[in-house]
VMD Tcl script that builds the backbone (N, CA, C; Angstrom):
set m [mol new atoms 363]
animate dup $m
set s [atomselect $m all]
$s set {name element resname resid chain x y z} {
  {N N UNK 1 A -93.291 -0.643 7.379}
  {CA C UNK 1 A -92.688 0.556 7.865}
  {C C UNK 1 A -92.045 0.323 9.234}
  {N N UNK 2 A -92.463 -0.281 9.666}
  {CA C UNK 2 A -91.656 -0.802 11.682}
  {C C UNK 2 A -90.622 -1.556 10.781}
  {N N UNK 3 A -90.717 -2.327 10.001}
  {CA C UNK 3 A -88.851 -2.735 9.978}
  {C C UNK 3 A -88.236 -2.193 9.572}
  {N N UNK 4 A -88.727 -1.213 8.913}
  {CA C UNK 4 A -87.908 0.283 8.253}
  {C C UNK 4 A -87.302 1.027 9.353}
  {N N UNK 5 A -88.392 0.698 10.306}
  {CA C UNK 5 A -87.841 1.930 11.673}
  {C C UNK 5 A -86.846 1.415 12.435}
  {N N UNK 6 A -87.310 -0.308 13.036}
  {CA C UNK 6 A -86.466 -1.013 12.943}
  {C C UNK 6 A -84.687 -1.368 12.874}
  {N N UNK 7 A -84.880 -1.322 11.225}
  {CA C UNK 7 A -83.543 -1.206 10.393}
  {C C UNK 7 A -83.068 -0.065 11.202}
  {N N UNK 8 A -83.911 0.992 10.667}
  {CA C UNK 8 A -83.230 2.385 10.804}
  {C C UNK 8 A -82.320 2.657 12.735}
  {N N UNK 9 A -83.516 2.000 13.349}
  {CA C UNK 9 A -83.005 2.036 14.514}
  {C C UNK 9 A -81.578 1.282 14.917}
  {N N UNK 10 A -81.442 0.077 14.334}
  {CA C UNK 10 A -80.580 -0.814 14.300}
  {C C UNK 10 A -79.289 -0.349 13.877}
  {N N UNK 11 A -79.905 0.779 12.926}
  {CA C UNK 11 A -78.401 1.117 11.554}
  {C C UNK 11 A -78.339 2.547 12.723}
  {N N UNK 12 A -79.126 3.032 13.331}
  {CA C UNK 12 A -78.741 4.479 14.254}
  {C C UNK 12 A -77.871 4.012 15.631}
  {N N UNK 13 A -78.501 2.625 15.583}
  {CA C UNK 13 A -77.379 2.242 17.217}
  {C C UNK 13 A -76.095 1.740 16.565}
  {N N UNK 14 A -76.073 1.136 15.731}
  {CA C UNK 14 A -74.741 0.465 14.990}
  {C C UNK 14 A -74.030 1.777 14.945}
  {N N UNK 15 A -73.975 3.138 13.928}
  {CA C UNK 15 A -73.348 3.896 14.226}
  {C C UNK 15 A -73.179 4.983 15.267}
  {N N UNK 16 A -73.697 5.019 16.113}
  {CA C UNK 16 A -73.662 5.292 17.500}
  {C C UNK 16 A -72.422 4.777 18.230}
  {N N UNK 17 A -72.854 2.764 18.220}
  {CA C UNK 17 A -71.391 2.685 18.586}
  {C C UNK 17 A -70.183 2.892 18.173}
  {N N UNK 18 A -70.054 2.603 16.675}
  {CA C UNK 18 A -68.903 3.035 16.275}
  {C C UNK 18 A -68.599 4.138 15.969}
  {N N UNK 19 A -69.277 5.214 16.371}
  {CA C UNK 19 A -69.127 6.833 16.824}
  {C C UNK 19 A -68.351 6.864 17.905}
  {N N UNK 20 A -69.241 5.853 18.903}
  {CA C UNK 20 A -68.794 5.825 20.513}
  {C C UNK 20 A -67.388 5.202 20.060}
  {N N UNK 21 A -66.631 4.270 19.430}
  {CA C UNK 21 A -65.798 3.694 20.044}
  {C C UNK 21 A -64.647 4.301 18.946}
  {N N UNK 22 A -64.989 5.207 17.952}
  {CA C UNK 22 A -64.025 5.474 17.450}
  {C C UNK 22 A -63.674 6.808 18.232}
  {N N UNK 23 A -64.936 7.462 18.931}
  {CA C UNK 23 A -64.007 8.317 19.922}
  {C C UNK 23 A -63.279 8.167 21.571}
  {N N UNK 24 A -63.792 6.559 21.545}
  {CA C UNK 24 A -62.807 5.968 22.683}
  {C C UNK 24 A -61.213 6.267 21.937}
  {N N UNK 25 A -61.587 5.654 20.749}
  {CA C UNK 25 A -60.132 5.246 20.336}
  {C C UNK 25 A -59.053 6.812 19.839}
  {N N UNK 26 A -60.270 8.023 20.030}
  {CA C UNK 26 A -59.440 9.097 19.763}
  {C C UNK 26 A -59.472 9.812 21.191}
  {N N UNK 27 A -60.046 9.108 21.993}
  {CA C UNK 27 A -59.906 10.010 23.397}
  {C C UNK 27 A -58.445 9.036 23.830}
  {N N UNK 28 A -58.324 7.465 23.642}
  {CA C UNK 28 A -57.003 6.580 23.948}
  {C C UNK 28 A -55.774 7.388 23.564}
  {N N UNK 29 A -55.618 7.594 22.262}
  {CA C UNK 29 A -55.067 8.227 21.522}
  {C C UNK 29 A -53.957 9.270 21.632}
  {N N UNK 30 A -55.268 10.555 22.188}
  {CA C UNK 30 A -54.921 11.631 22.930}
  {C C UNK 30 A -54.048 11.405 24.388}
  {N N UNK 31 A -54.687 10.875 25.009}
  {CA C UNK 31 A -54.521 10.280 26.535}
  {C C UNK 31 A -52.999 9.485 26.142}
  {N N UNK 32 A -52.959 8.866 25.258}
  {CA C UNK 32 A -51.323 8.569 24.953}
  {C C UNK 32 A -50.057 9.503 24.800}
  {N N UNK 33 A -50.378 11.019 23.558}
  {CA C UNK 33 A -49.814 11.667 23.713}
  {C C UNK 33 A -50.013 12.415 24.721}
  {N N UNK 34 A -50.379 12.586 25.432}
  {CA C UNK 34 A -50.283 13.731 26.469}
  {C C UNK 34 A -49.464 12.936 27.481}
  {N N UNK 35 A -49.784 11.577 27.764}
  {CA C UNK 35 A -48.576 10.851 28.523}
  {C C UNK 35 A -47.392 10.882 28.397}
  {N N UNK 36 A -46.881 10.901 26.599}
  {CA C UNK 36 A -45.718 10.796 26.349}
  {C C UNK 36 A -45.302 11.960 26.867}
  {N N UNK 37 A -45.906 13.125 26.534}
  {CA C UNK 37 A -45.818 14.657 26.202}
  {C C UNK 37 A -45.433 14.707 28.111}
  {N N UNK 38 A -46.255 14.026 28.896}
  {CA C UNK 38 A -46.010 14.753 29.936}
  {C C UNK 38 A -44.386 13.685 30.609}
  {N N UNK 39 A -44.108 12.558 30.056}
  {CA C UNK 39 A -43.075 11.910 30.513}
  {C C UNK 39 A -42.152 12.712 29.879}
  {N N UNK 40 A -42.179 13.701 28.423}
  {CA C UNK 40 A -40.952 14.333 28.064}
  {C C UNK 40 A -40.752 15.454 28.687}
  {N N UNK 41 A -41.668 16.273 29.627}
  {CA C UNK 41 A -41.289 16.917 30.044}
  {C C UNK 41 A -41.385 16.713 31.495}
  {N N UNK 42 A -40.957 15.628 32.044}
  {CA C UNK 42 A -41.124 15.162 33.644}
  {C C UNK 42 A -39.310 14.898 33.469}
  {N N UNK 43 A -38.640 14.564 31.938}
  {CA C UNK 43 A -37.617 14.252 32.120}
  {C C UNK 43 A -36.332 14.873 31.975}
  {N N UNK 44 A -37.389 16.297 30.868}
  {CA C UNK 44 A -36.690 17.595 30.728}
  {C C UNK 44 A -36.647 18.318 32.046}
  {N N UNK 45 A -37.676 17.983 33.158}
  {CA C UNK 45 A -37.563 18.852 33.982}
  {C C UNK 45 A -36.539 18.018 35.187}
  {N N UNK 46 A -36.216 16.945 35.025}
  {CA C UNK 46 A -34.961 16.116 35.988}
  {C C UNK 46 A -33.415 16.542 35.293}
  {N N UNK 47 A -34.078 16.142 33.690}
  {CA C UNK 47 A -32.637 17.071 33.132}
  {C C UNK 47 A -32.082 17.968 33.735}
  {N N UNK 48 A -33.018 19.133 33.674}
  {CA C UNK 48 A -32.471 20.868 34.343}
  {C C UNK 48 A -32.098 20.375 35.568}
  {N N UNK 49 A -33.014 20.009 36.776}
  {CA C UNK 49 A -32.442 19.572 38.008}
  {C C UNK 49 A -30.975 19.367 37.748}
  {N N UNK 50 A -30.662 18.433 37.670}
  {CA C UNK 50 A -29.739 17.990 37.342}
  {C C UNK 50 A -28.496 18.800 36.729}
  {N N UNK 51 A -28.406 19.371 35.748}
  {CA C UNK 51 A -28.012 20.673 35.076}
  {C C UNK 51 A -27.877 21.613 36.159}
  {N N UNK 52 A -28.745 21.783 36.922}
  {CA C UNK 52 A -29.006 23.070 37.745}
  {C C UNK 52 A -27.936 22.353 39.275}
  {N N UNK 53 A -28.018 21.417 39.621}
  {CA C UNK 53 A -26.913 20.600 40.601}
  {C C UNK 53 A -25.521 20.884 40.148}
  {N N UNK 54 A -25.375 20.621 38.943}
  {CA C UNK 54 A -23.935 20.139 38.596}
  {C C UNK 54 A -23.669 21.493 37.908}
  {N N UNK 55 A -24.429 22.615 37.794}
  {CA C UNK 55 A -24.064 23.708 37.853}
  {C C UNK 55 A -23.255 24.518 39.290}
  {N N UNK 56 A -24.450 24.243 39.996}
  {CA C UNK 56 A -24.038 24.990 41.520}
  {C C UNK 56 A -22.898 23.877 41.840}
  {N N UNK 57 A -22.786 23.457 41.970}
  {CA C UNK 57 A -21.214 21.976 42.247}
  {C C UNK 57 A -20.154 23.049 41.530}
  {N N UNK 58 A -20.031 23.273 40.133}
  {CA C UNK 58 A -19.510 24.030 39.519}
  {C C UNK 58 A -18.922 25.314 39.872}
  {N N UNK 59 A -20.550 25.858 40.176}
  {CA C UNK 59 A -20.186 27.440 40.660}
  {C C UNK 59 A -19.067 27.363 42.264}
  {N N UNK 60 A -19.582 26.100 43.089}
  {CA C UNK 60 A -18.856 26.203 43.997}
  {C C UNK 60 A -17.491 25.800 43.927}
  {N N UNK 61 A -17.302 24.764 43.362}
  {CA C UNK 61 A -15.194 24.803 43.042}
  {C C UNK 61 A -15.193 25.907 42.501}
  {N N UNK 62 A -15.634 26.788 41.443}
  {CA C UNK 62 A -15.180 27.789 41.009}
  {C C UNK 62 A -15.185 29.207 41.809}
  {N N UNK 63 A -15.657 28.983 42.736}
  {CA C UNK 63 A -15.757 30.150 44.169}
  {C C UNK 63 A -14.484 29.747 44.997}
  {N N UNK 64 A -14.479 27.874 45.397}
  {CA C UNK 64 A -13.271 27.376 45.861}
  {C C UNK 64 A -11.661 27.799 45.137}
  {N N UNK 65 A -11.731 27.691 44.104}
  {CA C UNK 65 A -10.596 28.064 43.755}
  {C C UNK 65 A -10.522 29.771 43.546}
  {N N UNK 66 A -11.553 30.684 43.372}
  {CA C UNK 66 A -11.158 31.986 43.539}
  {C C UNK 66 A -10.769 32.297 44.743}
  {N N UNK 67 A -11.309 32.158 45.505}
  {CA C UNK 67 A -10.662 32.234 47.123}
  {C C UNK 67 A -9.530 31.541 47.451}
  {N N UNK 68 A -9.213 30.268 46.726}
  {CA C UNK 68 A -7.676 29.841 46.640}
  {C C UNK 68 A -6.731 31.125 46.307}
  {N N UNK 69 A -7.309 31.356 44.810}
  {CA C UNK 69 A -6.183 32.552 44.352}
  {C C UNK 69 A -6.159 33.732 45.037}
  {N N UNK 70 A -7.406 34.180 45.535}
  {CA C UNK 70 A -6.969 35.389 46.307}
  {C C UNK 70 A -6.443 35.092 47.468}
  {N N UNK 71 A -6.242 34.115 48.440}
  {CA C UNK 71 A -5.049 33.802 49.516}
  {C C UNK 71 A -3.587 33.546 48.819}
  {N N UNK 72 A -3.593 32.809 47.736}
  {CA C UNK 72 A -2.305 33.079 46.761}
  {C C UNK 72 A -1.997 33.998 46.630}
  {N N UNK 73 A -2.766 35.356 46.480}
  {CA C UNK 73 A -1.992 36.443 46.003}
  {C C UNK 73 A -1.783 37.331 47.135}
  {N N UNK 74 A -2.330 37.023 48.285}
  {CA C UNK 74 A -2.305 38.030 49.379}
  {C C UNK 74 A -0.828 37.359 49.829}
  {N N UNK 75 A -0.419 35.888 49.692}
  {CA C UNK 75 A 0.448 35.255 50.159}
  {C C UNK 75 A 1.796 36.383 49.591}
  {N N UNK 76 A 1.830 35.721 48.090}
  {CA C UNK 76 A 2.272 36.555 47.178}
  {C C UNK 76 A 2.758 38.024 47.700}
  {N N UNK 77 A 2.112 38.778 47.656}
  {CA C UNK 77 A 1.865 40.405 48.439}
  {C C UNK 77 A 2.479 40.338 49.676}
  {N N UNK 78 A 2.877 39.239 50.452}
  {CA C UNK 78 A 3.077 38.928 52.065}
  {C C UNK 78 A 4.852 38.749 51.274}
  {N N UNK 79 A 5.454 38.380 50.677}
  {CA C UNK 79 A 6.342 37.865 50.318}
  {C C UNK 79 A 6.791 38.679 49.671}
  {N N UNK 80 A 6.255 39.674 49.000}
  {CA C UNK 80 A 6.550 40.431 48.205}
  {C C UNK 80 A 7.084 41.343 49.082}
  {N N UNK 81 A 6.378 42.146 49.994}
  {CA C UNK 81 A 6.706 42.889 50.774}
  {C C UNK 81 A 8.000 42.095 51.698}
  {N N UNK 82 A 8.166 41.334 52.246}
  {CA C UNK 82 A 9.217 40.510 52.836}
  {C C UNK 82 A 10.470 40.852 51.926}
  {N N UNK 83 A 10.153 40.767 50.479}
  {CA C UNK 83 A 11.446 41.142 49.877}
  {C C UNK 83 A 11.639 42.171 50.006}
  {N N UNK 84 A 11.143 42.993 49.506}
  {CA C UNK 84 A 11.234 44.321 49.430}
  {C C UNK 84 A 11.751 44.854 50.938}
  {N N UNK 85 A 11.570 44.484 51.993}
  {CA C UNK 85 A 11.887 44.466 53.227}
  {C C UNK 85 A 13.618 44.091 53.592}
  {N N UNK 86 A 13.506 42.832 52.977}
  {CA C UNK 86 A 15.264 42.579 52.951}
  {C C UNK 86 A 15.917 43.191 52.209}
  {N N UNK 87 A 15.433 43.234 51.116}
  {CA C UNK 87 A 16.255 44.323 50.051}
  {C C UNK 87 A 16.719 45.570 50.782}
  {N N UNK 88 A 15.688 46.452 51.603}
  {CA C UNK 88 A 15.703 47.811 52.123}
  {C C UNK 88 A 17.179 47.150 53.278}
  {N N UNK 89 A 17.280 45.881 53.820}
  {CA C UNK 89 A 17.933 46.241 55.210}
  {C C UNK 89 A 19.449 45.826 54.273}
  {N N UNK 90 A 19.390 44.636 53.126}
  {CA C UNK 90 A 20.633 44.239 52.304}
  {C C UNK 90 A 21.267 45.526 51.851}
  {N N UNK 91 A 20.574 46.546 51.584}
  {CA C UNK 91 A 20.898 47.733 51.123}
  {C C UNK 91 A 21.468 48.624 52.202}
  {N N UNK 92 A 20.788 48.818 53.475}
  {CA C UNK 92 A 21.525 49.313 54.192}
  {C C UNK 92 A 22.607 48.817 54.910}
  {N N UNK 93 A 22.548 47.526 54.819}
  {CA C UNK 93 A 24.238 46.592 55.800}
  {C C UNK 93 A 25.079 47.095 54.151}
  {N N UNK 94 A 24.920 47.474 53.246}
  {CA C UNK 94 A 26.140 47.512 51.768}
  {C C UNK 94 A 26.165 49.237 52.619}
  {N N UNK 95 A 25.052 49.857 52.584}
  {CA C UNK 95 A 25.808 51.341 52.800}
  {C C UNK 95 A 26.542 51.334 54.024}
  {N N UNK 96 A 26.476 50.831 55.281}
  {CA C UNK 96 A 26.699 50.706 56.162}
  {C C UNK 96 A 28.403 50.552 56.260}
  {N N UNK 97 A 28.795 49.414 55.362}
  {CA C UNK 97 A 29.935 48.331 54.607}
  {C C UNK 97 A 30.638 49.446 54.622}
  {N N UNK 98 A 30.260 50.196 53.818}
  {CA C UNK 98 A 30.513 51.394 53.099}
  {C C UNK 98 A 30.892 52.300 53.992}
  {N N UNK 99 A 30.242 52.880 54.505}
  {CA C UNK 99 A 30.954 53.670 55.679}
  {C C UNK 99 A 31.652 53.420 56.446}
  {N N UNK 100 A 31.492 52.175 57.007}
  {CA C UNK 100 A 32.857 51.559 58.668}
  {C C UNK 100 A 34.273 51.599 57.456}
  {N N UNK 101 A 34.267 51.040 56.066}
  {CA C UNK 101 A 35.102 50.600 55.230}
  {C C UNK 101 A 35.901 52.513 55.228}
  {N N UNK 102 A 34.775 53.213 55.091}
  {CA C UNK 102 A 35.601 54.802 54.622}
  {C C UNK 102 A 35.900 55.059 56.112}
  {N N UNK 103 A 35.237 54.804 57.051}
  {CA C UNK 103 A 35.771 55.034 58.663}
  {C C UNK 103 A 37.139 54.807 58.605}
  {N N UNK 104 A 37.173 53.078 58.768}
  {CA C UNK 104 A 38.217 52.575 59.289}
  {C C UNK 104 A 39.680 53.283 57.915}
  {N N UNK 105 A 39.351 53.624 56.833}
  {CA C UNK 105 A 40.466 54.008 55.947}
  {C C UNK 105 A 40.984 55.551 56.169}
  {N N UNK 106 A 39.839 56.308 56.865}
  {CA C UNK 106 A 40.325 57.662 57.774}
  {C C UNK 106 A 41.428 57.439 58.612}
  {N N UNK 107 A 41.205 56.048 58.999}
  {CA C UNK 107 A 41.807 56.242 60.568}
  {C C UNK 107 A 43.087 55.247 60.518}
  {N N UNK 108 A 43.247 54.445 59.423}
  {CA C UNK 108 A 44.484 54.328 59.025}
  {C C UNK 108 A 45.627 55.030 58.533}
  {N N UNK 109 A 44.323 56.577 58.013}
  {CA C UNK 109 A 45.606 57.650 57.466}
  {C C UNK 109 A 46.191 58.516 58.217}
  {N N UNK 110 A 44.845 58.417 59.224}
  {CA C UNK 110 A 45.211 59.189 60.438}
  {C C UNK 110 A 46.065 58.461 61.417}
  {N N UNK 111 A 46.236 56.871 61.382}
  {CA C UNK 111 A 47.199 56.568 62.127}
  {C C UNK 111 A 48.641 56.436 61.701}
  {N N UNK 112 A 48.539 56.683 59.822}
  {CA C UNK 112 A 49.694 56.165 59.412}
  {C C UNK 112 A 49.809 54.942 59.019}
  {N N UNK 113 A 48.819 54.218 59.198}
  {CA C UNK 113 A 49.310 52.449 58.448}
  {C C UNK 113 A 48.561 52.872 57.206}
  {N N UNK 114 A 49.239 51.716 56.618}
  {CA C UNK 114 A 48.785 51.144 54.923}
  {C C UNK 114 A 48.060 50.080 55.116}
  {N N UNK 115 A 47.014 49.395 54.944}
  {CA C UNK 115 A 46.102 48.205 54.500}
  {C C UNK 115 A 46.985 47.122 54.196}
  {N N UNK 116 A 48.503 47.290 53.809}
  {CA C UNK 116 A 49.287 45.986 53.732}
  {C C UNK 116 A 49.857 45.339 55.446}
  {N N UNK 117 A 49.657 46.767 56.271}
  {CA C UNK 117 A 50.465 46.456 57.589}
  {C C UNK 117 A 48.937 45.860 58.083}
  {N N UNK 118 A 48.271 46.299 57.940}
  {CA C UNK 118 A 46.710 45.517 58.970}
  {C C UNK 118 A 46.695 44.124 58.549}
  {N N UNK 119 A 46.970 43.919 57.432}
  {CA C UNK 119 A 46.756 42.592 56.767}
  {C C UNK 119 A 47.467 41.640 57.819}
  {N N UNK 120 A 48.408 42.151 58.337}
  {CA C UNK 120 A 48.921 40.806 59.040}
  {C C UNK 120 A 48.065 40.785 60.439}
  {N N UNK 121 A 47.556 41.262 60.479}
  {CA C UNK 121 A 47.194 41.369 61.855}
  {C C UNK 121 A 45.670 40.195 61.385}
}
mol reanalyze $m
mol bondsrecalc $m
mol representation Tube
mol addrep $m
C-alpha cells in the first residue's frame, strides 16, 4: 500500500506539474495576446495622432486660404467701388461735355458764327 501511495503521490506531482506548466503555457499565451493587442492599439493610437496633426495642418491652410479670400474680396469691393467711382465722375465730365458743347452753341447763335467759321480758328 506505500507504493500505491507512493505511485499515487508520484502520479499527483507528475500532474501537478503539467497542470503547472500547461498553465504557464496559457498564462504565456495570454501575455502574448494582450501584447499584440496592446502594440495594436499603441499604433492605432499614433495613427490618430497623426491623423489628428495632419488634420489641424489642414484645418490651418484651410483657415489660410479663407482669410486669403476674404482680403480678395474686400480687395475686390475696394475696386469695385473705385469703378463705380470713375464711372460716377466719366459720367459727369460726358454731362458736363454736354453742356459747355450746348453753352458754347448758344453763343455762337448769339454771336452769329456757324461751327464752319470757328473751325478755322
Amino acid at each position: 500500500m506505500l507504493a500505491t501511495v507512493a505511485e499515487l503521490r508520484l502520479e499527483l506531482d507528475e500532474a501537478k506539474r503539467l497542470h503547472i506548466e500547461e498553465l504557464k503555457r496559457q498564462h504565456a499565451e495570454q501575455k502574448n495576446k494582450i501584447n499584440i493587442m496592446l502594440e495594436v492599439y499603441l499604433a492605432l493610437q499614433r495613427s490618430h495622432e497623426r491623423e489628428g496633426r495632419r488634420a489641424e495642418k489642414y484645418n490651418r491652410a484651410f483657415e489660410s486660404k479663407e482669410l486669403e479670400i476674404e482680403n480678395l474680396y474686400k480687395d475686390l469691393l475696394a475696386v469695385e467701388r473705385d469703378c463705380n467711382i470713375k464711372t460716377e465722375i466719366i459720367a459727369s465730365l460726358k454731362y458736363n461735355e454736354e453742356q459747355y458743347q450746348e453753352e458754347i452753341e448758344e453763343l455762337q447763335t448769339k454771336l452769329g458764327l456757324s461751327t464752319d467759321s470757328l473751325s478755322v480758328f
